[in-house]
N, C-alpha and C positions, 0 to 999 in steps of 0.2 A: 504494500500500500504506500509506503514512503516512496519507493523510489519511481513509481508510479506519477506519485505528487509532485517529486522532484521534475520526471522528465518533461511533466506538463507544465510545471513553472520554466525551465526554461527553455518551451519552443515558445511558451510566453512572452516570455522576453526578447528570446531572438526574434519573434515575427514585432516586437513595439520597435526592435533597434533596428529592423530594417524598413521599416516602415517611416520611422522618423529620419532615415538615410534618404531615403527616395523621393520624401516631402523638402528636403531641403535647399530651400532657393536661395544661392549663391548671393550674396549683397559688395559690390565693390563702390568708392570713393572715386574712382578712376578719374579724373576730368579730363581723360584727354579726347572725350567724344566729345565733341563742337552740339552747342544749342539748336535744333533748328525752328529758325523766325517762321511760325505760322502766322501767313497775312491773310488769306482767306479760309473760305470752309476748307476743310479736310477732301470734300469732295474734289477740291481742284489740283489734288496729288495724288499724283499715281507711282507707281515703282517698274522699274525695268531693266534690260539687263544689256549691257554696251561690251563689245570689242573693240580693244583697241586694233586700231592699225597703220597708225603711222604715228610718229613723234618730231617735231619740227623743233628740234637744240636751238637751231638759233631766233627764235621766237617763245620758246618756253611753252609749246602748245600742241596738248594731246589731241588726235584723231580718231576718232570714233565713229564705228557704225553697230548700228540696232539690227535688229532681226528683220526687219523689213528693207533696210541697206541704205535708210537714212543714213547723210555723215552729221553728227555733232562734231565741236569743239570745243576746247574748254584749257583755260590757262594754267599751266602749273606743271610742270612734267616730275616733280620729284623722286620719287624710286619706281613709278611705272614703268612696266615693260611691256615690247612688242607682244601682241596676242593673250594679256591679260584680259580676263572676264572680269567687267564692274558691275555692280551692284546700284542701281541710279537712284535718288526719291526725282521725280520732275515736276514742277508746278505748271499747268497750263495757260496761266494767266485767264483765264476765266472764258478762253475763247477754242473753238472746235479745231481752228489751226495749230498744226505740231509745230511750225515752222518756227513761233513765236513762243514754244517752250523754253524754259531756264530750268537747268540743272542746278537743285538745291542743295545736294548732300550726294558724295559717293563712298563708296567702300568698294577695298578688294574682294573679290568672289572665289578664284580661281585662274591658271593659267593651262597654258597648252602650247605644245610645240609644234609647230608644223612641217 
């Protein structure tokens, strides 16, 4: 009977310590992810996902195209590389034209060699 008692207190417990393992969401201070300025509804951001493919050194400006083979661009080449996949938020400025989208926020996704 005790050891019985015993073995049921602790699959007791290992099922609350894993439980409380799997429940647990990660909390970091980090600041080094930038604010983003919501200027209108939420509805007028969408997310999407850009390749690069070209980088222009002496202008400082990355080349992109989307799935559709629209090119973006966008200033700042700092450690991207050729054939990185970004991660885009895009604001549409509140109008059905892509043309006049601005790229809010990117993140790395992934790369690939070709």
């Amino acid at each position: 009977m005790v050891k019985r008692f015993k073995r049921t207190m602790a699959s007791i417990v290992a099922a609350a310590l894993m439980g409380a393992h799997a429940t647990t969401i990660p909390f970091t201070t980090d600041s080094t992810m930038p604010e983003v300025e919501i200027r209108h509804n939420v509805e007028h951001y969408y997310a999407t996902t850009f390749k690069i493919t070209d980088l222009e050194y002496e202008t400082d400006t990355i080349i992109f195209t989307d799935a559709n083979g629209n090119i973006w661009e966008y200033e700042g080449i700092e450690d991207w590389e050729l054939n990185d996949t970004v991660s885009v938020l895009m604001f549409d400025n509140g109008t059905t034209n892509i043309y006049d989208d601005e790229i809010v926020s990117m993140r790395y996704s992934s790369w690939r060699v070709d």
